[in-house]
C-alpha positions in Angstrom: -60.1 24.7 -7.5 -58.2 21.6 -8.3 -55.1 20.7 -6.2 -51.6 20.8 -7.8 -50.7 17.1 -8.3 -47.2 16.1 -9.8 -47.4 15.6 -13.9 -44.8 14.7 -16.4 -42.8 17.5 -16.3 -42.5 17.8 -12.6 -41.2 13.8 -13.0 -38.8 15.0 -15.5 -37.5 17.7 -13.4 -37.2 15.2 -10.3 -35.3 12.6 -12.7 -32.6 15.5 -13.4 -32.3 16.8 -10.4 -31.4 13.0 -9.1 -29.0 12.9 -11.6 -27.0 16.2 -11.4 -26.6 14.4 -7.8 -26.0 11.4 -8.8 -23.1 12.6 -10.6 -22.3 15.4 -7.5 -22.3 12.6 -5.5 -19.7 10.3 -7.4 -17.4 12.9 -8.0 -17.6 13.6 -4.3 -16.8 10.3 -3.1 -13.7 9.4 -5.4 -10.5 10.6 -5.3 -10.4 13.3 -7.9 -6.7 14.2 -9.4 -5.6 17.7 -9.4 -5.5 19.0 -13.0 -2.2 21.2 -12.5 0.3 18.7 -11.5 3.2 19.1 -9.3 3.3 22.5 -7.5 6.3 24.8 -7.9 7.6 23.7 -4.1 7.0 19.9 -4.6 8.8 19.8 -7.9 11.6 21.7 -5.9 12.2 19.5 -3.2 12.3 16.1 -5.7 14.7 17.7 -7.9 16.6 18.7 -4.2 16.4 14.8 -3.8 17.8 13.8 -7.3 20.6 15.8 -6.8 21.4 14.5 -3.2 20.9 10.8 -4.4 23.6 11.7 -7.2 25.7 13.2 -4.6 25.3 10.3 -1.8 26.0 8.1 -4.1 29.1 10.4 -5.0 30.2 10.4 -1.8 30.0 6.7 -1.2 32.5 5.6 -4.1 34.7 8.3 -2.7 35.1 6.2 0.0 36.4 3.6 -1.6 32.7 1.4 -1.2 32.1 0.7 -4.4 28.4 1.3 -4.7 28.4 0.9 -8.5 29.2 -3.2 -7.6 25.6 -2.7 -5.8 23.4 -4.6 -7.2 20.7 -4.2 -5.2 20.8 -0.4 -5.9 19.3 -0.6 -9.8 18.8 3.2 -10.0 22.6 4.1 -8.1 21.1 6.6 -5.2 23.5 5.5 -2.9 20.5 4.4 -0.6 20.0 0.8 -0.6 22.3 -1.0 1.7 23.2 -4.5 2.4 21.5 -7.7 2.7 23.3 -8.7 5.8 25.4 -7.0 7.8 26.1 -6.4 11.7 24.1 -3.3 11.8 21.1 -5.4 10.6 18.3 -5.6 13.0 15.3 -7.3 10.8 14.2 -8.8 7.5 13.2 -5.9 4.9 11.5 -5.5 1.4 14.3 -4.6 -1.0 11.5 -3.6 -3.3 9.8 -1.2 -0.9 13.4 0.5 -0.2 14.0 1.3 -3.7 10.7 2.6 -4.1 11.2 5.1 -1.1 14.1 6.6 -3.4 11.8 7.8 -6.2 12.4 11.4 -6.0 8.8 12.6 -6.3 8.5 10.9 -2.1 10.1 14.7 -1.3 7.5 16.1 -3.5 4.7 14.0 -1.6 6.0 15.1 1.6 6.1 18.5 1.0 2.0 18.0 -0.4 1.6 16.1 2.9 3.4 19.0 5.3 1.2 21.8 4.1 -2.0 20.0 4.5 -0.9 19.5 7.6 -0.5 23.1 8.2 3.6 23.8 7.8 4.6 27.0 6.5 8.1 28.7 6.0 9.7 29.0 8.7 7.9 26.4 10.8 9.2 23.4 12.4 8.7 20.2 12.2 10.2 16.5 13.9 10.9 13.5 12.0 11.5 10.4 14.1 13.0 7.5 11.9 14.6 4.3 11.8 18.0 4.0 9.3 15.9 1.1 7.6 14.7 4.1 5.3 17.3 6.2 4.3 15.3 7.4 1.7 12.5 8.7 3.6 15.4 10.7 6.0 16.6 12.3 2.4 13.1 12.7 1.2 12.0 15.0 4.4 15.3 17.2 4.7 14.9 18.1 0.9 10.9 18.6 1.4 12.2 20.6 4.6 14.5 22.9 2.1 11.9 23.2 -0.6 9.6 24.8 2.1 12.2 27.1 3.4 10.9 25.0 7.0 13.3 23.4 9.4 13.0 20.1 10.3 14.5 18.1 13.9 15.4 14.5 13.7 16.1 11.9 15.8 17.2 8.5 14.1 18.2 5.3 14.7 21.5 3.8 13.6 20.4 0.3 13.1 18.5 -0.8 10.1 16.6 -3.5 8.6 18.2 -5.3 5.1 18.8 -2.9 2.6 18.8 0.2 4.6 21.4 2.1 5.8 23.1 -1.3 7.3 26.3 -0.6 6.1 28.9 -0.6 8.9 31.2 1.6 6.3 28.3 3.9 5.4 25.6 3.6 8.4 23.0 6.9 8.7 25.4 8.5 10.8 28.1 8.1 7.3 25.4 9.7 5.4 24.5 12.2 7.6 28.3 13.3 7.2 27.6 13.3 3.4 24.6 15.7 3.2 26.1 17.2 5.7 28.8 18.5 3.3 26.7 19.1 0.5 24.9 22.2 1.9 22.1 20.9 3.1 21.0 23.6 6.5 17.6 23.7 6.9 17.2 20.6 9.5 19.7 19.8 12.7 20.2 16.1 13.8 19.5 15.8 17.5 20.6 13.0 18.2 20.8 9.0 17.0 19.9 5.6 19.3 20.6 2.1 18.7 17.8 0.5 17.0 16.7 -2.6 16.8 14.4 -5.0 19.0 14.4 -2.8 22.2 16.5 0.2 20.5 19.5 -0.8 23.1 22.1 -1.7 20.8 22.8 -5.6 22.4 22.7 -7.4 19.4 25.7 -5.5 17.8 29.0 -6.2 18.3 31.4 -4.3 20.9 33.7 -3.0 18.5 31.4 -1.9 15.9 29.2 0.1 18.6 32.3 2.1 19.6 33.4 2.7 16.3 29.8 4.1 16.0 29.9 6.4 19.3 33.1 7.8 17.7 31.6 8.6 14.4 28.5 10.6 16.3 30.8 12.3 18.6 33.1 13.2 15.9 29.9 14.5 14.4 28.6 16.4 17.5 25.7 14.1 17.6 24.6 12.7 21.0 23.6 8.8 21.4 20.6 7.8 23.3 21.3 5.0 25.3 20.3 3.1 28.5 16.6 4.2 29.1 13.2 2.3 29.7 10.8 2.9 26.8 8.8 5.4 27.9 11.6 7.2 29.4 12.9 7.0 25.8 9.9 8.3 24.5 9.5 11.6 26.9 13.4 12.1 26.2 13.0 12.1 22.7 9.7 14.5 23.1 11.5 16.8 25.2 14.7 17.6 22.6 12.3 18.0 20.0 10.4 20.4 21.8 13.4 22.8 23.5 14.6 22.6 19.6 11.2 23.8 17.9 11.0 27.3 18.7 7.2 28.4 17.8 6.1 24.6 18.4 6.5 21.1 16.7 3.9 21.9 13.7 4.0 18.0 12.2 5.7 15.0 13.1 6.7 12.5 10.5 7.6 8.8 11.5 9.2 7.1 9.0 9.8 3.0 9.8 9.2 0.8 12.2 11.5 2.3 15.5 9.6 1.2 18.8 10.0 4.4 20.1 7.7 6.3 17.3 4.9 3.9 17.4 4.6 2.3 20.7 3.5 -0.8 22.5 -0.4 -0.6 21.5 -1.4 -3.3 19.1 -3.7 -0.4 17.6 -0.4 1.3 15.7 -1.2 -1.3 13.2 -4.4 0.0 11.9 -3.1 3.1 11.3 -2.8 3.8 7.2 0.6 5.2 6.0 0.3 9.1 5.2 -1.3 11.7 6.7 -2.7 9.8 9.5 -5.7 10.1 12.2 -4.8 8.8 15.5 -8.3 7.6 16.5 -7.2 5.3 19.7 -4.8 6.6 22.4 -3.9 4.2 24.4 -2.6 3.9 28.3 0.3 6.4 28.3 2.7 3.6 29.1 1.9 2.0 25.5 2.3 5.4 23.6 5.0 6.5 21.5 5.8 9.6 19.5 3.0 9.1 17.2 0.5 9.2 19.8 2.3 11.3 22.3 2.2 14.1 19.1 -1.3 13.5 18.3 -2.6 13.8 21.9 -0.7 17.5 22.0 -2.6 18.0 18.2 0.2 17.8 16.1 -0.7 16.4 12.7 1.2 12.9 12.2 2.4 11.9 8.6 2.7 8.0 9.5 6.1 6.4 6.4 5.4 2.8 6.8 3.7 0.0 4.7 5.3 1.5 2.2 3.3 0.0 -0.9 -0.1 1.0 0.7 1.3 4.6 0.7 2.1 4.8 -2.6 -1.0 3.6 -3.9 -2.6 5.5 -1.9 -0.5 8.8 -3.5 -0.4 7.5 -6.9 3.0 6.7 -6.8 5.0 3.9 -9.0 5.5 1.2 -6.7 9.8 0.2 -7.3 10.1 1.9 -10.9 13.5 1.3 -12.5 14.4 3.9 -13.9 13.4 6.7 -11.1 10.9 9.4 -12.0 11.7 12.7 -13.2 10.9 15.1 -11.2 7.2 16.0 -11.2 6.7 12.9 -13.9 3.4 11.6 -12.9 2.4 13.2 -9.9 -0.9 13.1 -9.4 -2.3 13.5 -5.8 -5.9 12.4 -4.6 -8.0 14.6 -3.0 -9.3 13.7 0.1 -12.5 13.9 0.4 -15.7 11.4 2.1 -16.2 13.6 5.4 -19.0 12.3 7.0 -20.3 15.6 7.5 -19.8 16.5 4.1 -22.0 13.6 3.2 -24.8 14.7 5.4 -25.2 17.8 4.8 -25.2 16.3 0.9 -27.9 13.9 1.4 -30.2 16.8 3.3 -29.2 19.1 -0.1 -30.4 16.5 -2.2 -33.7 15.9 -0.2 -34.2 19.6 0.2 -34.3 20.5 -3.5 -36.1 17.1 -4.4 -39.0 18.5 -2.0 -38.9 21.8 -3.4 -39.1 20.6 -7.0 -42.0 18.3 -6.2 -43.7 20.7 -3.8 -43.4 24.4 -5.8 -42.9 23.8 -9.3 -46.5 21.8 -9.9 -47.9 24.8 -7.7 -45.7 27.1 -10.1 -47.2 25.4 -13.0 -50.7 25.2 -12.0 -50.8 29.3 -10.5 -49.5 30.6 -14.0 -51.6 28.2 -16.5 -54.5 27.8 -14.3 -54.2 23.7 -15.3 -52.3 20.8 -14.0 -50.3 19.6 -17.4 -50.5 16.1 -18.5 
């Protein structure tokens, strides 16, 4: 009795299989866009943040600013600041600011918060510097489009075109959403900014006009700590204010106090981040501090890297509706995934070569040509 032996067919077979795989494969490894848009709770919370960009920027020329003399701010949110000023701590990207006031951010945040797990009700930190205003905006609206609530800790000093403003510094603008209804997160407190967040580089007068405006606001300042006393006191009020636990913290900018003293912090990509390296506790900030507890870290910096990476317009002029164009990746690539792929592949490559010739040969008693 002659012994199955592969034929033309069984080559055939084998050549398809490779290439349903082939394609399986491709369409695994590439980012594929979700067919449906924007959901109903991301379109929410960037319409939330049209409307408080119109109303900021409201509130602004109702103090007698001027905001429309702005040039800097092409799209009139009310978020881009000054090029210099005595609140300004570093050099910034004007281009990169104006892009963080595209409404859809709010929409990405709230697509970054429930893969990270945040549901209604749920509570979640933001720790940012008043270099991105934007980003501040962008997570209390993602925070009121998911019915979460949201803790935040910021800094009062800003790089250029943040919230540098003396007249209308984070604390200003706080006071403004404040006012427009805006519930669902609390301000713990505010600190200084800057090269070693302790304020020295501003002027006297300025800094107590600034105590006075958070006082007057029932915000406390953080002041006079080492860093990592800094970084367990800013761990500690969002944690006695999270009721249920911290389910995602969001840094957004570059405040010392969120991403530490390890070189490391710069290889981590913007968005939902993996914190692979912890280093020695005395280098760690919030974002490491929250990842070593397991809390899902959505890392706002490099600001053109993260929109790429979303599929966002990188400084549009005019701003995106909202919902226009969204068009989030999937993540996929998992090593695992791509084992257990490769043994699928070679599992049904076998089978075809192995059974099919046998199949063949037991029902037609030949091997074909």
């Amino acid at each position: 009795m002659p012994k199955p032996k592969i034929n033309s067919i069984t080559l055939y077979l084998l050549a398809a299989v490779s290439l349903i795989f082939y394609f399986l494969y491709l369409g695994m490894i590439q980012p594929r866009p979700k067919n449906n848009g924007a959901k109903l709770t991301e379109i929410k919370a960037a319409r939330l943040m049209l409307e408080a960009e119109k109303i900021t920027f409201s509130c602004e020329k109702k103090r007698g600013l001027q905001p429309e003399k702005n040039f800097f701010d092409l799209n009139k949110t009310g978020l881009i600041g000054l090029e210099h000023s005595p609140l300004t701590t570093t050099l910034g990207n004007l281009e990169a600011k104006r892009t963080t006031t595209n409404p859809n951010m709010a929409a990405l945040l709230v697509h970054l918060l429930e893969k990270a797990g945040v549901k209604e009700g749920d509570y979640f930190a933001l720790g940012a510097s008043g270099s991105f205003p934007a980003l501040i905006l962008a997570s209390i609206c993602a925070a009121e489009a998911l019915k979460a609530n949201l803790t935040i800790i910021a800094s009062v000093g800003a790089s250029q075109w943040g919230a540098n403003n003396p007249e209308f510094s984070i604390l200003d603008l706080e006071e403004c959403w404040r006012l427009a209804g805006f519930d669902h997160y609390h301000f713990l407190a505010i600190s200084w900014g800057g090269e070693d967040d302790s304020g020295r580089e501003f002027p006297e007068d300025l800094k107590l006009k600034l105590r006075e405006k958070a006082a007057h606001l029932g915000i406390k300042f953080l002041e006079g700590e080492k860093f990592q006393e800094k970084v367990q006191k800013h761990l500690y009020l969002y944690e006695i204010n999270s009721p249920g636990g911290i389910k995602a913290f969001i840094n957004a900018g570059g405040s010392l106090v969120n991403l530490g003293r390890d070189s490391s912090i710069l290889e981590l990509p913007p968005g939902l981040a993996n914190v692979k390296k912890l280093p020695p506790p005395e280098k760690r900030g919030l974002i490491q501090e929250m990842s070593a507890k397991g809390i899902p870290v959505i890392h706002l910096l490099n600001i053109r890297s993260l929109v790429q990476r979303y599929n966002l317009p990188w400084d549009p002029q005019p701003l995106p509706q909202p919902g226009q164009g969204i068009n989030w990746p999937e993540e996929r690539s998992k090593k695992s995934s791509l084992y257990l792929f490769v043994f699928s592949y070679l599992f049904v490559l076998f089978l075809s070569a192995l059974v099919f010739p046998a199949f063949i040969h037991k029902k037609h008693g030949r091997i074909l040509p």
